[in-house]
Phi, psi and omega in degrees: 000312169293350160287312222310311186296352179262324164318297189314310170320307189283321174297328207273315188290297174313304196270018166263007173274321216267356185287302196305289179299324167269341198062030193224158155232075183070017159084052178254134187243105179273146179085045212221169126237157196323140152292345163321133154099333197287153182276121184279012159255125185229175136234162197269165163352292190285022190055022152306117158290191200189132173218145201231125192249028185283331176265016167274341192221048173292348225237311188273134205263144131289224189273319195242001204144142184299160192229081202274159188227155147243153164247147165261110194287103163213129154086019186090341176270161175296080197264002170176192181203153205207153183242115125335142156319100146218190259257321194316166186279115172309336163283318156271005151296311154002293192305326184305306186310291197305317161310002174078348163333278178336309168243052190288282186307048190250112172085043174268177167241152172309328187278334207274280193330300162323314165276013184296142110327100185224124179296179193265152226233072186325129180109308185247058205291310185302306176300348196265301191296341189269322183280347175267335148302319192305286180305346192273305160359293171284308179292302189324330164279349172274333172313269187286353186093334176198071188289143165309181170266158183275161180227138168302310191082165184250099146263147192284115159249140230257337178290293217297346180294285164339295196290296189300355153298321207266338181271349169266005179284305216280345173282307182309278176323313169306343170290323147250340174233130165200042164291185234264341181248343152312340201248288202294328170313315197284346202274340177282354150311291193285310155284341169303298207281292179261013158239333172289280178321323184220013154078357191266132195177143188303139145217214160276321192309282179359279176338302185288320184272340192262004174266351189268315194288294204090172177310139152287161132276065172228207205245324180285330187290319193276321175277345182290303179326306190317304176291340189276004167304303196306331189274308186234025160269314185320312178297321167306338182264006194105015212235070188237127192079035172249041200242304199260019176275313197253329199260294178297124170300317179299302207282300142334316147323301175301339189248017135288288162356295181283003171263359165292135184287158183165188182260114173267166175282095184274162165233171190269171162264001169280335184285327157332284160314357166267329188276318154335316181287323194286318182305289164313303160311310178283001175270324145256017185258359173285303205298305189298335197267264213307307139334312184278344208068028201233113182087336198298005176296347211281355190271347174259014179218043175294176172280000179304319187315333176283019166256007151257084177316318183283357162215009164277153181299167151304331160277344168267352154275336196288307171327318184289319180298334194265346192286291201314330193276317157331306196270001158281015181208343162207136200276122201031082159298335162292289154346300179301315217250315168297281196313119208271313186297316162315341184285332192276299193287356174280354177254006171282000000 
């Protein structure tokens, strides 16, 4: 009884972040009415038309979420294309501008732009293809006039396949065998597979967006669910702490780290104990921050993100580097002592 209520809790604390921040609930926009019917064509001052593509593409997710776009029109041509407000990790949305994504269409006719080819975006791959949906869209609609709405649709990625194996390996497999070469296979699974390689892991940014969006029907979609059963179903069955025990890429790192020889670190327990209190305090004045609207990026610049080498900042790898050396003299430190998502699930 006491999970399923600490369960409830956690639900209510996520989806009352995603009311705030996002103004969505699973993708009920409350005081809101249905989008059906409204016209997406407007013009602008300069007698630009402007097509807005949040209700034609309600159905296509980036990583996080639809990713609406306007396109701008004058004299038949294209004059630019703009990213709408949404949900995606602001350091890898980025990336579409800088690749030149933003002016692919530029100075096009709606038919020459409809037969462009325009590739997917490294790095940001889920953000690139919802937004190259997002623009066919909008022309399509300048084309025909009243285009259907669009659907993301389901593809098969031979990576994202990879990653949800390797995540049921590292949930699975501890249920029954879990000596000492078994536990080091999984955990170099688990940095390899699902934090260098596919990027994948509970954080707030995940959470939030997927309590504001609801689950997608995609293959990206289907591994978030996977892993967050691993963070707050799993505890229901008796399993608790076992997303960051068996699962978390970050929490693995460190306990490689830590198997490097060296002079480990004693701490006393009364400093333990203080560091738990720093740990627990910083988690709700984080928590307060994120309610007041104050500060609220820090949930897109967690430290997991520095295992997407090609788009975390530079302050969030040098934190992550110095947290891996760390734990090579003191064991997960970041985890123990830190970690705003371990604070939620340890208190699930």
């Amino acid at each position: 009884m006491k999970r399923i209520i600490s369960l409830a809790v956690v639900f209510m604390l996520l989806a009352s972040l995603a009311l705030v921040l996002h103004g969505s609930l699973f993708g009920y926009r409350p005081g809101m009415a249905s989008a059906d019917g409204v016209k997406v064509e407007t013009v602008s001052a300069d007698g630009s038309l402007v097509v807005n593509t949040t209700d034609l593409c309600r159905d296509v997710a980036g990583y996080g979420g639809p990713v609406p776009v306007e396109i701008y029109l004058s004299d038949g041509r294209i004059d630019s294309v703009r990213a709408l407000p949404n949900s995606e990790t602001p350091s890898f949305f980025a990336r579409l501008e800088q690749a030149g994504l933003y002016h692919a269409w530029d100075g096009l006719t709606p038919d020459d732009a409809a037969r462009l080819q325009v590739d997917a975006v490294t790095g940001a791959t889920y953000s690139s293809r919802a937004f190259i949906t997002n623009v066919r869209a909008g022309i399509d609609e300048v084309i025909a006039g009243n285009a259907a709405p669009a659907h993301s649709g389901f593809s098969f990625s031979w990576k994202l396949a990879a990653v949800a194996l390797a995540l049921i390996l590292c949930a699975v497999v501890p249920l029954f065998a879990h000596g000492g070469g078994v536990r080091l296979s999984l955990q170099v699974l688990s940095v390899a597979v699902l934090g260098f390689w596919g990027g994948t892991f509970i954080d707030y940014a995940m959470m939030v967006n997927f309590f504001a969006n609801g689950p997608m029907f995609t293959l990206a979609g289907i591994v978030t669910v996977m892993i967050l059963v691993v963070g707050f179903l799993f505890p229901l069955a008796g399993k608790g702490g076992w997303y960051c025990a068996w699962v978390c890429p970050f929490g693995a790192l460190q306990e490689l780290a830590w198997r490097i020889p060296g002079v480990k670190v004693r701490i006393s327990p009364l400093f333990l104990r203080r560091l738990d209190t720093f740990r627990r305090v910083l988690w709700v004045v984080l928590l307060l921050l994120l309610f007041a609207g104050i500060a609220t990026s820090w949930i897109d610049y967690e430290i997991f993100t520095a295992f997407i080498v090609g788009s975390a900042s530079w302050l969030i790898l040098t934190v992550g580097t110095v947290f891996v050396v760390m734990s090579v003299f003191i064991h997960r430190p970041f985890c123990r002592f830190v970690c705003p998502t371990g604070s939620l699930l340890k208190y699930f």
